[in-house]
C-alpha positions as CSV (number, residue, x, y, z in Angstrom):
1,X,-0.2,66.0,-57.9
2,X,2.2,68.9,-56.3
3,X,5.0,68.3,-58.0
4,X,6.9,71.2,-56.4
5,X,5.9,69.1,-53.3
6,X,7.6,66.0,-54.4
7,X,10.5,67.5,-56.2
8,X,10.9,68.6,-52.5
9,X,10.2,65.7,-50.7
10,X,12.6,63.8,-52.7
11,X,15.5,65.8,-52.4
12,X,15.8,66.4,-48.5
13,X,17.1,63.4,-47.9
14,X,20.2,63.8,-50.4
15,X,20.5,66.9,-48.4
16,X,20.4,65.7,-45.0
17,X,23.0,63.2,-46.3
18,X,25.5,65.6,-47.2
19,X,25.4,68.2,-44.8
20,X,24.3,66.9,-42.0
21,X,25.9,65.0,-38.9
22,X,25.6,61.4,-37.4
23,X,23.5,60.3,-40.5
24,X,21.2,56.8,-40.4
25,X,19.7,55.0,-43.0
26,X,16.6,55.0,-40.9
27,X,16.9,59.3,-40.5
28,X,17.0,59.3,-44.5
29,X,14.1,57.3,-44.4
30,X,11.9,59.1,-41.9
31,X,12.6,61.9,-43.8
32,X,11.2,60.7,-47.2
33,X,8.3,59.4,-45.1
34,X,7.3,62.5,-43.1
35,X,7.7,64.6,-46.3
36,X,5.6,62.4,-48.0
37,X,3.3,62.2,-45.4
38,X,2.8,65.8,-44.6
39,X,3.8,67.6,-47.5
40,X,0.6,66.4,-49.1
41,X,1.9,65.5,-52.7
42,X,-0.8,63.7,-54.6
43,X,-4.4,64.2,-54.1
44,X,-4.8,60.7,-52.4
45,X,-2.6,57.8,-50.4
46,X,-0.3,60.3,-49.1
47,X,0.2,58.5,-45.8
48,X,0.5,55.0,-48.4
49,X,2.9,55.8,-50.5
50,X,4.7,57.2,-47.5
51,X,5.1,53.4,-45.8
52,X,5.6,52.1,-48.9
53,X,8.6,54.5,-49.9
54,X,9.9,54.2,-46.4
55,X,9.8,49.7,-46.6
56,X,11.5,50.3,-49.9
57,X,14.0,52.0,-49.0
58,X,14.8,50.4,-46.1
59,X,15.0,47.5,-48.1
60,X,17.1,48.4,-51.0
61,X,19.5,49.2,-48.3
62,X,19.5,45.9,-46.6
63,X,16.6,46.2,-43.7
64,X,13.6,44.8,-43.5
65,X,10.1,46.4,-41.4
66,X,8.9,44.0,-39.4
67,X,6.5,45.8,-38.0
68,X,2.5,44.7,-38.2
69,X,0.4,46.6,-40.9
70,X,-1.9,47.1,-38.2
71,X,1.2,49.4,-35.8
72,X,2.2,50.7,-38.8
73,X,-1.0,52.6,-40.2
74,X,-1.6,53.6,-36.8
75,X,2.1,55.3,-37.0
76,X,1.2,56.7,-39.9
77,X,-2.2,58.2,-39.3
78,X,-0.8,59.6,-35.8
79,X,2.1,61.5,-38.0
80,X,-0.3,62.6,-40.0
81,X,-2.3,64.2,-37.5
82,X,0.8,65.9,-35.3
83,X,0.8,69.1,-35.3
84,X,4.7,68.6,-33.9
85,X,7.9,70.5,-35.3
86,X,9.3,69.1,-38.0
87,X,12.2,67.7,-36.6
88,X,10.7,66.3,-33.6
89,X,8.4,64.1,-35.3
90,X,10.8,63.4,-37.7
91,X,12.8,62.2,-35.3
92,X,10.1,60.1,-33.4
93,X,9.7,58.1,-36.8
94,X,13.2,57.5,-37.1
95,X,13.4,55.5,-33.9
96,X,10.0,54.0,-34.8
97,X,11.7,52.9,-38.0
98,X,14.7,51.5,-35.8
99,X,13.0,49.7,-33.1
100,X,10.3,48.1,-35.7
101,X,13.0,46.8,-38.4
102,X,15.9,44.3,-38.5
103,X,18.7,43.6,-40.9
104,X,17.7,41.3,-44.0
105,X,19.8,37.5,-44.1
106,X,20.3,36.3,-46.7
C-alpha cells in the first residue's frame, strides 16, 4: 500500500471543499474516485475500491448510483486508461456520477 498515496487521495476532497467554487457532492466524489483510481494506492483493486468509495459516499450523503455494474466498470476501466488532465477527466466523472445517480426516498 502507498500510503503517501492515500493520505493524498483522501484529503483533496476536503480541500476542494474549502477553497474551491460551485462545489457538488458529486465533484467531491469524483475526486475521491479518480484519486483512487489513478493514484494507484494499494497493489490491487484500485479501480474497486474506487466505485465502491465513490457509491459510499454518495450514499452517506443521500444519493443513490443507479447505474448498471456492467456501465460502471466500463467507466472505471476507461478512467483508468485516460491519459487526460486531471481536471478534465475528473470532471467527465463528475457528470457521469450525476446523470447515473438519483436522490435516495425514504
Amino acid at each position: 500500500m502507498n500510503e503517501g498515496a492515500l493520505e493524498s487521495t483522501l484529503f483533496k476532497p476536503r480541500n476542494i471543499y474549502h477553497y474551491e467554487e460551485d462545489i457538488t457532492l458529486y465533484k467531491l466524489a469524483a475526486s475521491y474516485g479518480y484519486g483512487l483510481v489513478k493514484n494507484h494506492c494499494f497493489i490491487d483493486g484500485n479501480k474497486r475500491i474506487a466505485l465502491i468509495a465513490v457509491y459510499t459516499f454518495l450514499a452517506i450523503n443521500g444519493i443513490e448510483l443507479i447505474s448498471s455494474e456492467t456501465d460502471a466498470a466500463i467507466f472505471f476501466l476507461e478512467l483508468a486508461a485516460s491519459f487526460g488532465k486531471q481536471e478534465e477527466d475528473m470532471n467527465r466523472l463528475a457528470s457521469w456520477l450525476q446523470i447515473n445517480s438519483e436522490p435516495i426516498n425514504d
